[in-house]
TORGUPA-344782 format. One record per residue (C-alpha): residue in one letter; x, y negated, z negated; residue number from 1. Coordinates in steps of 0.001 Angstrom, whole numbers, padded with zeros to 6 digits, always signed. Layout:
r=a	xx=X	yy=Y	zz=Z	k=NUM
...
***
This chain:
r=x	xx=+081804	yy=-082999	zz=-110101	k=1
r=x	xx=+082856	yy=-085867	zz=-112130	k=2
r=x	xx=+085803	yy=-084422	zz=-113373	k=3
r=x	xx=+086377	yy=-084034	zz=-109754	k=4
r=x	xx=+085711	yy=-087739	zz=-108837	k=5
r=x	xx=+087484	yy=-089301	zz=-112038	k=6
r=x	xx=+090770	yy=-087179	zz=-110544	k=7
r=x	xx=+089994	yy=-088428	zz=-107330	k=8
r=x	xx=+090224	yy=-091917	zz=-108685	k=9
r=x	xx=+093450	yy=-091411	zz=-109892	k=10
r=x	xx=+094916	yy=-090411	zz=-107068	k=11
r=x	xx=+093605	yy=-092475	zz=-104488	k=12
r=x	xx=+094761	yy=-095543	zz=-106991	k=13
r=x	xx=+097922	yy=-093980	zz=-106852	k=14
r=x	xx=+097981	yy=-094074	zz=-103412	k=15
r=x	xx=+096606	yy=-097058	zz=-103129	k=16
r=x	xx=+099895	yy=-098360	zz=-105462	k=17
r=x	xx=+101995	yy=-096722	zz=-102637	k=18
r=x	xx=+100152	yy=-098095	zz=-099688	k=19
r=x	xx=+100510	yy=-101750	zz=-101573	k=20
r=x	xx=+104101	yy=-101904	zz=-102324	k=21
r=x	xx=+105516	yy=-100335	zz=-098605	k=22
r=x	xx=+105171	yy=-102837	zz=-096449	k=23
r=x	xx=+103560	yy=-101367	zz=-092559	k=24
r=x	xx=+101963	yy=-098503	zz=-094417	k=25
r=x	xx=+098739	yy=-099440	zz=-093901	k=26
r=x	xx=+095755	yy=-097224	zz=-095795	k=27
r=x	xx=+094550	yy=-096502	zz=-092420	k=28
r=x	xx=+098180	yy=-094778	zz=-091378	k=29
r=x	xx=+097177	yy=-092523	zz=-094918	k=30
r=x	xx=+093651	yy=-092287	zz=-093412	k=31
r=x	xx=+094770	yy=-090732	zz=-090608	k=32
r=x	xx=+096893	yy=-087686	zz=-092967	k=33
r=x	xx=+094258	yy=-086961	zz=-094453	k=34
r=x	xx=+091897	yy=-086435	zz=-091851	k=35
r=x	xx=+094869	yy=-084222	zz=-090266	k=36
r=x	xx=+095138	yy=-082522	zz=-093496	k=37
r=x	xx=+091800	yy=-082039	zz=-094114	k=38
r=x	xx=+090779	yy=-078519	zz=-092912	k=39
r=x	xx=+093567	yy=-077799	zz=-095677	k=40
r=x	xx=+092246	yy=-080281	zz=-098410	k=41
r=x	xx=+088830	yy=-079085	zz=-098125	k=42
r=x	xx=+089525	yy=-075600	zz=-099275	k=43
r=x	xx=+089754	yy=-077177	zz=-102603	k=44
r=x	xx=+087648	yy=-080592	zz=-102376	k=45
r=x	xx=+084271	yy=-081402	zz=-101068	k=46
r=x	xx=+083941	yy=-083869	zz=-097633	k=47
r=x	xx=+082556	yy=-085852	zz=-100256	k=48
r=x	xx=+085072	yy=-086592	zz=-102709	k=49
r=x	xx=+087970	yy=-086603	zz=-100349	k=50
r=x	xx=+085453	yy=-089906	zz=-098731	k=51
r=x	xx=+085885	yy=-091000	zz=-102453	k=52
r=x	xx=+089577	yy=-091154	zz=-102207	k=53
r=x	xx=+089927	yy=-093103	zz=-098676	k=54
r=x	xx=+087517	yy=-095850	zz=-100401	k=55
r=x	xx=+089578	yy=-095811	zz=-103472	k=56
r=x	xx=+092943	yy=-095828	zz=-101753	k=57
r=x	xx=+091424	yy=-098881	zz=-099588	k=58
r=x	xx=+089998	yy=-101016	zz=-102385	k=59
r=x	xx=+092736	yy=-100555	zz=-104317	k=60
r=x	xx=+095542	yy=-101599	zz=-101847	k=61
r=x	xx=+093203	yy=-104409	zz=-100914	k=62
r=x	xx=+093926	yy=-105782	zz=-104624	k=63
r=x	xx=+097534	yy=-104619	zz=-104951	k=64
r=x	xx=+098783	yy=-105590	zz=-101629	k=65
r=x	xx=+098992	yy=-109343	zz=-103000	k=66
r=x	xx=+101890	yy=-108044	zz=-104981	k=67
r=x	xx=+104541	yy=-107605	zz=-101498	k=68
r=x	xx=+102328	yy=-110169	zz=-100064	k=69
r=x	xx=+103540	yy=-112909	zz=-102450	k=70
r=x	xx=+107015	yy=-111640	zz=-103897	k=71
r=x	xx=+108181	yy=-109821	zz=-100322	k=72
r=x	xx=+106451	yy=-112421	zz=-098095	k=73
r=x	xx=+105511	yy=-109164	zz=-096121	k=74
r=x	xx=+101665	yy=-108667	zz=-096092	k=75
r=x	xx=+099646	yy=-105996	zz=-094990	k=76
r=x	xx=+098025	yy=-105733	zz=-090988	k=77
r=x	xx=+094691	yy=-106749	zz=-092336	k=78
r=x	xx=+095578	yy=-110511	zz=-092568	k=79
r=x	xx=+096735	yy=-110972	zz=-096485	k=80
r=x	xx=+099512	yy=-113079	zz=-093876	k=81
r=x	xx=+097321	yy=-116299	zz=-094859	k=82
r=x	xx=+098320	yy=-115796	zz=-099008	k=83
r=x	xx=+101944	yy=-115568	zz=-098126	k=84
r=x	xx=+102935	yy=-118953	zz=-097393	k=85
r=x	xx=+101098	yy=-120617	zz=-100326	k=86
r=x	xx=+102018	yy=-117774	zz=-102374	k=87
r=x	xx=+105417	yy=-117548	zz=-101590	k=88
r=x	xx=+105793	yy=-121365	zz=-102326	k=89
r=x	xx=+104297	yy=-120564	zz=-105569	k=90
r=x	xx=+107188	yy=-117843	zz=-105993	k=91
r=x	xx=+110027	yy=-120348	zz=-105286	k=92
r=x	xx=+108477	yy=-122514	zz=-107947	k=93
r=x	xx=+108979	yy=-119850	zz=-110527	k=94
r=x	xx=+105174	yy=-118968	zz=-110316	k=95
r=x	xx=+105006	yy=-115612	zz=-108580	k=96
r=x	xx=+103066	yy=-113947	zz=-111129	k=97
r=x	xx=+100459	yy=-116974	zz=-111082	k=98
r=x	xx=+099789	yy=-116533	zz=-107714	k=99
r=x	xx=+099332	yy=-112521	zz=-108359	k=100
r=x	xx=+096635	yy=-113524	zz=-111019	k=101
r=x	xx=+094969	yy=-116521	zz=-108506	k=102
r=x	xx=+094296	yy=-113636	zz=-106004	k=103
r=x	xx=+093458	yy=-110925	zz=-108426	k=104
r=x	xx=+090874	yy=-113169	zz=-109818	k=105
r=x	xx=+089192	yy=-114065	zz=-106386	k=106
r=x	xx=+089795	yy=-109962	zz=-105849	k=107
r=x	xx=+087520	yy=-108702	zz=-108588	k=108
r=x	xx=+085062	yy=-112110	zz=-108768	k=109
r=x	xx=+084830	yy=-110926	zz=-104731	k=110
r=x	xx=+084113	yy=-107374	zz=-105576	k=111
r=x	xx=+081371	yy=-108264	zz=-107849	k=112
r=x	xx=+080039	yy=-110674	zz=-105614	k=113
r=x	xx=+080012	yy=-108570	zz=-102498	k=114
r=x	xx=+078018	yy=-105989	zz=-104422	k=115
r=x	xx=+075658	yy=-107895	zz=-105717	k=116
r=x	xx=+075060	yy=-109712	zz=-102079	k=117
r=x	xx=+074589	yy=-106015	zz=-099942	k=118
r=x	xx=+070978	yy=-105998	zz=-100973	k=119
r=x	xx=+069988	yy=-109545	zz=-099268	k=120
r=x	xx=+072672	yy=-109129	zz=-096679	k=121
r=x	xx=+070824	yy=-105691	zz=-095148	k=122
r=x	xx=+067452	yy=-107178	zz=-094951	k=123
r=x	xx=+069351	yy=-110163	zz=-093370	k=124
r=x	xx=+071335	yy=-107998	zz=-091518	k=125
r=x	xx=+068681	yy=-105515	zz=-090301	k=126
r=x	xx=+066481	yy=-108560	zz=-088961	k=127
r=x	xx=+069309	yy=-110531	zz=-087064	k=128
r=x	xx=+071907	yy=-107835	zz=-085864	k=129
r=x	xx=+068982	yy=-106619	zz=-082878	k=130
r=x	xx=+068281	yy=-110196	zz=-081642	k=131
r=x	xx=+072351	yy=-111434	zz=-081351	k=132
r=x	xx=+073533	yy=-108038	zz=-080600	k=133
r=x	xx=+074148	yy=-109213	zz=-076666	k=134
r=x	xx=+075530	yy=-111804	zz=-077635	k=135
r=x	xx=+078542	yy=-110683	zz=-079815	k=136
r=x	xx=+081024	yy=-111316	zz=-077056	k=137
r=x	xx=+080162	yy=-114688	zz=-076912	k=138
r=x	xx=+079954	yy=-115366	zz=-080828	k=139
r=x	xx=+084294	yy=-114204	zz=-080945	k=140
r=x	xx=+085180	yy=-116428	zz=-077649	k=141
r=x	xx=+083717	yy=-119279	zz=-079253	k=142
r=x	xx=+085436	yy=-118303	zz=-082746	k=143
r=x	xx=+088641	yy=-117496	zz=-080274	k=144
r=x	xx=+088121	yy=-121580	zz=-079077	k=145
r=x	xx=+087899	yy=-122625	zz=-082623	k=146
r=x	xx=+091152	yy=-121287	zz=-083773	k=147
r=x	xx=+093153	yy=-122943	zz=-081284	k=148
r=x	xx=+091832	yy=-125961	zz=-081205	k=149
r=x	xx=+092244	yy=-126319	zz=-084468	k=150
r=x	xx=+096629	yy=-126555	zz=-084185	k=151
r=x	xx=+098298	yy=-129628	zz=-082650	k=152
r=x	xx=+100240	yy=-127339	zz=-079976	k=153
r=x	xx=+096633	yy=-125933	zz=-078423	k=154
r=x	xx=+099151	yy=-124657	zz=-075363	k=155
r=x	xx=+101594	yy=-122187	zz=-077556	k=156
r=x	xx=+098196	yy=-121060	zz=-079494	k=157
r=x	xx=+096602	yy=-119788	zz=-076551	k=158
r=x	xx=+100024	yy=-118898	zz=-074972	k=159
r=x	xx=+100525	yy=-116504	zz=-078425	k=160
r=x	xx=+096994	yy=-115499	zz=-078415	k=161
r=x	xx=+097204	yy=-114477	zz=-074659	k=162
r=x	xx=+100698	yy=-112435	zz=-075682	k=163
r=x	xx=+099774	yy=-111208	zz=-078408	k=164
r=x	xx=+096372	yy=-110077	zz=-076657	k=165
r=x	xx=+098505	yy=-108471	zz=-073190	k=166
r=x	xx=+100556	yy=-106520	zz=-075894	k=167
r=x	xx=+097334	yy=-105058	zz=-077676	k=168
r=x	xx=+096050	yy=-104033	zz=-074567	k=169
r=x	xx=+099189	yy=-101999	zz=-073620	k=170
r=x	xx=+099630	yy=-100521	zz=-077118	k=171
r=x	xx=+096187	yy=-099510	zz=-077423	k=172
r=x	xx=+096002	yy=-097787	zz=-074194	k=173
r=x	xx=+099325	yy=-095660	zz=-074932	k=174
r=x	xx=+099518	yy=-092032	zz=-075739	k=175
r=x	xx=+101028	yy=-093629	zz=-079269	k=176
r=x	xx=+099563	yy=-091608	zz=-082005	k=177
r=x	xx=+099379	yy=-094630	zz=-084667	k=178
r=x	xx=+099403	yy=-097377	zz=-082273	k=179
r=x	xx=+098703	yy=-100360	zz=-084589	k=180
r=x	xx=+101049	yy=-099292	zz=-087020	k=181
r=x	xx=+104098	yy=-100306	zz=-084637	k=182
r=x	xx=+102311	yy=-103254	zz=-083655	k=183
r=x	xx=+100597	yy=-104925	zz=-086677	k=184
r=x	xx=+104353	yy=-104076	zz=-088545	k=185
r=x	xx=+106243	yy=-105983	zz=-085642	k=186
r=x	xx=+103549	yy=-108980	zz=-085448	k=187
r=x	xx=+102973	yy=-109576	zz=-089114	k=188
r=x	xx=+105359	yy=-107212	zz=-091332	k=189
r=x	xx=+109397	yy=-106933	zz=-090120	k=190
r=x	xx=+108570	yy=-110722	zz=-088440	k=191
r=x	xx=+108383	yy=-112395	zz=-091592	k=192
r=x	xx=+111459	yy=-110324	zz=-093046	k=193
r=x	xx=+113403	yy=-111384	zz=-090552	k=194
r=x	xx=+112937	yy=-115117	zz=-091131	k=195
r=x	xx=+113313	yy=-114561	zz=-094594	k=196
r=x	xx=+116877	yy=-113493	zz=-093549	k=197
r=x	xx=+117694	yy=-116487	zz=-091678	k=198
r=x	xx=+116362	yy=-118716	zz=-094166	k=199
r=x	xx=+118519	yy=-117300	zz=-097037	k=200
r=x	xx=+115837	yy=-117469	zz=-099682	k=201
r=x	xx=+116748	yy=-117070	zz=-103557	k=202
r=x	xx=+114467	yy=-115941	zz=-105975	k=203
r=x	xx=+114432	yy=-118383	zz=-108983	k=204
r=x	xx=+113473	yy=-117233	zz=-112344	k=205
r=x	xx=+110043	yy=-116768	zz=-112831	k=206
r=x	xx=+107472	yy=-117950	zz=-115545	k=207
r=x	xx=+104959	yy=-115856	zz=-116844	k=208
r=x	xx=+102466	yy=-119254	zz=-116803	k=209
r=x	xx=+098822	yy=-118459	zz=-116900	k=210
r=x	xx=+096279	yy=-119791	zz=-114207	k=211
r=x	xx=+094593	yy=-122182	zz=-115668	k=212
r=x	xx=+091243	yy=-122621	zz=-113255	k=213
r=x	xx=+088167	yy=-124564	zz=-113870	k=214
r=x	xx=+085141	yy=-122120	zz=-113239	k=215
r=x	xx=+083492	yy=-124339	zz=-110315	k=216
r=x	xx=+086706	yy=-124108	zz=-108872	k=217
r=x	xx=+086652	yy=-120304	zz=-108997	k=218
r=x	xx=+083195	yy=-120382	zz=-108060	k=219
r=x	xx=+083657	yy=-122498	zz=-105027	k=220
r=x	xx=+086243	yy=-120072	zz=-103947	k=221
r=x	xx=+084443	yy=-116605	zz=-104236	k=222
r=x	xx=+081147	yy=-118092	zz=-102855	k=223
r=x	xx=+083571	yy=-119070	zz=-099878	k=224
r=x	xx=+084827	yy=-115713	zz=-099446	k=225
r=x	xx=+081518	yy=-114255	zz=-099866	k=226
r=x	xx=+080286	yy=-116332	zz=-096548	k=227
r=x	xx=+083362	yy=-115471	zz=-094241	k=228
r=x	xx=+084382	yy=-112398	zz=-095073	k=229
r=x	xx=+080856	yy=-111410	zz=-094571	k=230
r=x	xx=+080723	yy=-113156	zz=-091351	k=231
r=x	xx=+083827	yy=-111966	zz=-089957	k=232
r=x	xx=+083048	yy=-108102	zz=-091777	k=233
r=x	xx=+080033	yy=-107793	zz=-089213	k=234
r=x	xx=+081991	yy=-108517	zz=-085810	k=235
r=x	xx=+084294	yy=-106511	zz=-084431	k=236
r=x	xx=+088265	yy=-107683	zz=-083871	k=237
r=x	xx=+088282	yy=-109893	zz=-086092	k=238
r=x	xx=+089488	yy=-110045	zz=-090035	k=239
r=x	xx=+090923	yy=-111349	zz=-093038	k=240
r=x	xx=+093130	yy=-113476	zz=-091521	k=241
r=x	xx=+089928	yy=-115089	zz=-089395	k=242
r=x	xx=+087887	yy=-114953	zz=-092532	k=243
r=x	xx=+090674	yy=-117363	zz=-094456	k=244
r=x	xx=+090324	yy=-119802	zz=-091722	k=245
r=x	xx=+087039	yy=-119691	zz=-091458	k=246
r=x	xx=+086784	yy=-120320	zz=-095430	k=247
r=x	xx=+089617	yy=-122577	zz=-095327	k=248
r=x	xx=+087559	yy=-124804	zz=-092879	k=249
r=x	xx=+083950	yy=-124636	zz=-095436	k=250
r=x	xx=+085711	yy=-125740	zz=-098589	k=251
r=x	xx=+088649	yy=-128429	zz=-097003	k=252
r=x	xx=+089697	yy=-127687	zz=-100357	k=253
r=x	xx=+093989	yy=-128408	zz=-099954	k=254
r=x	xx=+094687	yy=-126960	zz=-103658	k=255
r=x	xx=+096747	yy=-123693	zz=-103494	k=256
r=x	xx=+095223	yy=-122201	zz=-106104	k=257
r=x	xx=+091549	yy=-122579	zz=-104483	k=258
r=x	xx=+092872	yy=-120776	zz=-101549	k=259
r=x	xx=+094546	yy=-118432	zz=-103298	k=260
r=x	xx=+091253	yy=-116963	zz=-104830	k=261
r=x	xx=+089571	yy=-117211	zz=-101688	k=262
r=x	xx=+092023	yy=-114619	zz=-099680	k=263
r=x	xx=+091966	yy=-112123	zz=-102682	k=264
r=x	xx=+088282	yy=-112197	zz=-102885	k=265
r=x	xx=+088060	yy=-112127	zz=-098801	k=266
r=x	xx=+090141	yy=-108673	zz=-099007	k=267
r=x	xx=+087489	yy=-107174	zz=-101290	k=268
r=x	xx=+084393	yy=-108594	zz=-099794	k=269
r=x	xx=+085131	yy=-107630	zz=-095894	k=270
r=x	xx=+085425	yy=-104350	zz=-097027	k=271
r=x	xx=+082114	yy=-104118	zz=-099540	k=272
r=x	xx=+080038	yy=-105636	zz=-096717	k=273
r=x	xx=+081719	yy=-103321	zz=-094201	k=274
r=x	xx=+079153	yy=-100572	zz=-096202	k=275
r=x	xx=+076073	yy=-102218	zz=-094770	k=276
r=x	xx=+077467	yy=-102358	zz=-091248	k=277
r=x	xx=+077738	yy=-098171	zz=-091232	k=278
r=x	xx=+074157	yy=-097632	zz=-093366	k=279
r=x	xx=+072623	yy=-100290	zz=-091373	k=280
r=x	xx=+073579	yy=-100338	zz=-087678	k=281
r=x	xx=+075875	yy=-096967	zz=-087951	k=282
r=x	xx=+078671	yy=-098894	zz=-087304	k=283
r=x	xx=+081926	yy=-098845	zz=-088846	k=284
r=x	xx=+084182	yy=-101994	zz=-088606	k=285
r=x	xx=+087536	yy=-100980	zz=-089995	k=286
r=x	xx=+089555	yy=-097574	zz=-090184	k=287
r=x	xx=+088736	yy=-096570	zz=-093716	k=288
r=x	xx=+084731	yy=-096731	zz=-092571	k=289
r=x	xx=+085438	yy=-094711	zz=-089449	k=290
r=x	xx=+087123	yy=-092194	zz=-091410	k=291
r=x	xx=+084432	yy=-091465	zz=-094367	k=292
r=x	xx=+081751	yy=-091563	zz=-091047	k=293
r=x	xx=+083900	yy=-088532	zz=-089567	k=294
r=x	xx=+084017	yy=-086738	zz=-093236	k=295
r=x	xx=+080167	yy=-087134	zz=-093559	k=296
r=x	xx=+077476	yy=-086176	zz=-090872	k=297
r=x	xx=+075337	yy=-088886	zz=-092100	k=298
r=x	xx=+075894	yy=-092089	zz=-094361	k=299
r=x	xx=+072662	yy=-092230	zz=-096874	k=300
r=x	xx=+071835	yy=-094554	zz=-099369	k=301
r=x	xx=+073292	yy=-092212	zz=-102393	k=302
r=x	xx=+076362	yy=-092368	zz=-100588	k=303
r=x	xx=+076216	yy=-096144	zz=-100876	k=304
r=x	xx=+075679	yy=-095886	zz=-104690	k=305
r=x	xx=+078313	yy=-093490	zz=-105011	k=306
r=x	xx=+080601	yy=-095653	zz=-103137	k=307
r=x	xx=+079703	yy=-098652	zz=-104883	k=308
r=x	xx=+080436	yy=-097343	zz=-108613	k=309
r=x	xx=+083745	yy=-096050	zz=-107394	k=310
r=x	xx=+084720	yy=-099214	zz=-106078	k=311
r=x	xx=+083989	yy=-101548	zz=-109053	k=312
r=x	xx=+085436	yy=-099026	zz=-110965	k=313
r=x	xx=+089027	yy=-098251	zz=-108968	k=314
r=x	xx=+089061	yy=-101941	zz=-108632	k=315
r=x	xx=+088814	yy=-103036	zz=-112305	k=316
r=x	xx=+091705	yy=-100348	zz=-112900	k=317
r=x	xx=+093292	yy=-101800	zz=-109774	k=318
r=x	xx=+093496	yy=-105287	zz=-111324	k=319
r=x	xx=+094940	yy=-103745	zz=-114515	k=320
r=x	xx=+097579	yy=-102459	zz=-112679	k=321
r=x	xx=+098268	yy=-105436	zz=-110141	k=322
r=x	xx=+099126	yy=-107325	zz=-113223	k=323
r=x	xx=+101481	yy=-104619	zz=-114583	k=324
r=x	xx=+103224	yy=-104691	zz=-111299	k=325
r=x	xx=+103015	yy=-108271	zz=-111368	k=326
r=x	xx=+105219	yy=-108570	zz=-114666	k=327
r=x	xx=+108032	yy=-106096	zz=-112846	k=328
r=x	xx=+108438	yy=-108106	zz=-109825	k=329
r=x	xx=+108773	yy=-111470	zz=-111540	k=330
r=x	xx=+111333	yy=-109613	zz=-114011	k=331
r=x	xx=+113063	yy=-108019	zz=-111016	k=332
r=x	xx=+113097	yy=-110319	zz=-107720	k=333
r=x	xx=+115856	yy=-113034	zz=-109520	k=334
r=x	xx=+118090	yy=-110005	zz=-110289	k=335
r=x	xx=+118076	yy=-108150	zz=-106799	k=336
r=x	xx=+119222	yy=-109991	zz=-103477	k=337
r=x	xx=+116447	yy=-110628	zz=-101243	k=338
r=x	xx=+118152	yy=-110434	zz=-098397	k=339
r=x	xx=+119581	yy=-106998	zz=-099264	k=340
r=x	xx=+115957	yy=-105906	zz=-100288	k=341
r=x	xx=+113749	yy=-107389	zz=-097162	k=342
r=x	xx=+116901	yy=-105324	zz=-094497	k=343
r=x	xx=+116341	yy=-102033	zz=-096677	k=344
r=x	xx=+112268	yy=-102672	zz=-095799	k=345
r=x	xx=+113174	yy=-103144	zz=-092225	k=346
r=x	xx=+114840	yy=-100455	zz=-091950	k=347
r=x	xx=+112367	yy=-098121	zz=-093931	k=348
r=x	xx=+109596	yy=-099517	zz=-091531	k=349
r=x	xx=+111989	yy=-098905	zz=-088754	k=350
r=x	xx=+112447	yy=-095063	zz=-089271	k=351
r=x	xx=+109117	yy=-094647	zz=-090255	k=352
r=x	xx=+108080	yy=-095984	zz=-086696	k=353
r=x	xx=+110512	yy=-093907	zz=-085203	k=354
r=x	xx=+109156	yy=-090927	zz=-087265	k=355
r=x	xx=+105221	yy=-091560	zz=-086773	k=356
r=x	xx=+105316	yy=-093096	zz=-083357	k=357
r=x	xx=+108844	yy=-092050	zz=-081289	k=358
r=x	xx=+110708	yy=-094643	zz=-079461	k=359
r=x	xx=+107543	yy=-095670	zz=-077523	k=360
r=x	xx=+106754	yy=-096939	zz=-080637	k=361
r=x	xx=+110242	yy=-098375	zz=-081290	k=362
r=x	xx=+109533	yy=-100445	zz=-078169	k=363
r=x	xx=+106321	yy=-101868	zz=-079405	k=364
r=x	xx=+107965	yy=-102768	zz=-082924	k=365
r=x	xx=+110554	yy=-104564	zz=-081570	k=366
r=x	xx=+108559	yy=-106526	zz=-078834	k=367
r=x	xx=+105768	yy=-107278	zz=-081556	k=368
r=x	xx=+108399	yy=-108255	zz=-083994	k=369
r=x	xx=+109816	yy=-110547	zz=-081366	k=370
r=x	xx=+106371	yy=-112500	zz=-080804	k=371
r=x	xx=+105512	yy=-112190	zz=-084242	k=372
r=x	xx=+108225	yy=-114799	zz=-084993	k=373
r=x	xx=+107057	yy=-117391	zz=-082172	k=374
r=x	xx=+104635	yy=-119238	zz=-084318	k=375
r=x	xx=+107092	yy=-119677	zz=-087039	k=376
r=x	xx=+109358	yy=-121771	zz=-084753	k=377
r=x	xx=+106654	yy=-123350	zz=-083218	k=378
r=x	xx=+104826	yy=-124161	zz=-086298	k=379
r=x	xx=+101653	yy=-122548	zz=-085284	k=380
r=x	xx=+099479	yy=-119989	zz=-087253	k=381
r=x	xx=+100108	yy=-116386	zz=-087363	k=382
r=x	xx=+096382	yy=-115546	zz=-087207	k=383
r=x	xx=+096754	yy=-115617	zz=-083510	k=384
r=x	xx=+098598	yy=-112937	zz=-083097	k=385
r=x	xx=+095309	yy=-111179	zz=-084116	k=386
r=x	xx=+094590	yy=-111627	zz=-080340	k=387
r=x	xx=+096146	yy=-107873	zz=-080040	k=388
r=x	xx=+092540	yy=-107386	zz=-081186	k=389
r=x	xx=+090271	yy=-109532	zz=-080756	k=390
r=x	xx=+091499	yy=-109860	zz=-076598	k=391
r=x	xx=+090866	yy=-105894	zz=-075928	k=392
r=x	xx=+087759	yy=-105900	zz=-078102	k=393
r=x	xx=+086306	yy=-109214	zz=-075638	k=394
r=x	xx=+087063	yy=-107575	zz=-072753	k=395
r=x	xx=+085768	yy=-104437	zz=-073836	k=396
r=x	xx=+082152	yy=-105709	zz=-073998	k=397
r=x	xx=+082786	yy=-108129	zz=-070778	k=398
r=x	xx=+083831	yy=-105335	zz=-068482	k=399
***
């Protein structure tokens, strides 16, 4: 058995590596192959350990995804959108490979922090979940009224919001197979590629510069990420993105760097704390959950502690490897054209739609794709283009 789980390690880092450096392939589009190929899979692997490799696969990519994030300016549809801008300023200072470490360091200080916090946050949980329960809705309309009125142009937030929502609704409701991997690619993914086009960026030579970061400063930042992500981790619709505005708004804290460390440990933590939501209320709040719920008939405590030493340790070899990758992208990116690079990912995305999702799907890329590059031009935050959730999931419990 541990043989089995060490392998399993291995590969679902491996595919965690994959999932990180393709932009719109999304762990939960691998989530869903496996689950198809799992009458096949388990001939030869318990339901256990083939739950092993979707957490593995997600807490790795949930490290290494700061790697396109920052040198591809293409992040993943879980909201690593809010590293990209100070992270890609970073990378046209010649301090890509900074901003890898700033976000690997909030990634792993988040991990350990998010496991250490499960025990307090289920009592907490388990006490405050019955009595607010009914009032959910409410709780993400008021977050919904927080966002916007925190941007100068409060009309084009909701307007995008509203969009954004209208599309989510339609998507969702489609006989698409993968429906949010057409969507979230258009709205956060081939978007940002596409300005990156018109903007004619150049890659200037990178410095391998180490972060130097005072501890409180680190310590501000993972405590930060700690609070939101676990916030946002136990309500449904909303997620990293929300989380980094949420946090952004606690610490008021301007530096780059802070924030940096914030987002990488937010990516870790909303998933850690998503652990409690399934053991505590039996309710999973992101694909990866839902998947290991389907594999297993019944989510114990062993299963927690299982999960728990797999993800510290496919995260610490995560990190190892982040870094690694780290050093080949800031060797790389000067030498190759970035325009050249971010059409050949629009295209890949493109025919993978095509191939995953037909030419419904087409239709939803290129409509999400063309609202996912309003708030650019309106100067407006991308987070509300999260409304594709967070507008089906309110009217879900208001109807």
């Amino acid at each position: 058995m541990l043989l089995e789980i060490i392998i399993t390690i291995i590969a679902g880092i491996l595919l965690g590596v994959l999932c990180g450096l393709l932009p719109g392939l999304h762990p939960n589009t691998v989530n869903v192959i496996l689950l198809s190929l799992s009458p096949f899979l388990l001939q030869f692997m318990s339901p256990l350990t083939l739950a092993v490799l979707i957490i593995v696969v997600s807490v790795s990519n949930s490290i290494i995804d700061s790697v396109p994030s920052i040198y591809l300016g293409a992040p993943d549809t879980d909201g690593n959108v809010m590293s990209v801008l100070p992270g890609h300023q970073m990378l046209l200072r010649g301090e890509g490979h900074e901003a890898v470490i700033l976000t690997v360091i909030g990634s792993i200080f988040g991990l350990v922090a998010a496991v250490l916090a499960i025990p307090p946050l289920a009592l907490i949980l388990q006490k405050i979940y019955p009595l607010i329960q009914n009032y959910i809705v409410y709780v993400l309309i008021i977050t919904v009224i927080f966002l916007i009125f925190r941007e100068k142009d409060k009309v084009w937030a909701f307007f995008i919001f509203i969009l954004s929502g209208v599309l989510g609704i339609a998507t969702l409701s489609s006989p698409l197979k993968e429906p949010l991997f057409p969507l979230f690619s258009g709205l956060f993914g081939i978007s940002m590629l596409l300005l990156g086009l018109k903007n004619k960026v150049k890659i200037p030579k990178q410095k391998f510069t180490e972060a130097k970061i005072k501890s409180k400063t680190i310590f501000k930042a993972v405590l930060t990420s700690l609070i939101s992500g676990s916030i946002v981790s136990m309500l449904p619709g909303l997620g990293n993105a929300q989380a980094a505005i949420l946090g952004s708004s606690i610490v008021k804290d301007k530096d780059p760097e802070c924030f940096l460390i914030m987002v990488g440990g937010i990516n870790t933590v909303n998933f850690i704390i998503s652990f409690i939501s399934i053991l505590i209320l039996d309710k999973a709040r992101n694909g990866s959950i839902v998947a290991v719920s389907e594999l297993l008939e019944i989510f114990t405590i062993n299963h927690l502690i299982l999960f728990i030493i797999v993800s510290l340790i496919s995260g610490g070899l995560s990190v190892l490897v982040t870094i690694k990758l780290s050093k080949v992208f800031s060797s790389l990116m000067p030498k190759i054209s970035y325009q050249k690079l971010s059409l050949f990912i629009i295209i890949g995305i493109t025919i993978a739609v095509i191939i995953l999702s037909g030419f419904l799907g087409l239709l939803v890329l290129i409509t999400a794709t063309s609202l996912g590059m309003i708030p650019q031009f309106k100067n407006i935050g991308k987070n509300h283009l999260m409304g594709s959730l967070l507008l089906p999931v309110i009217l879900y419990f208001l109807l």
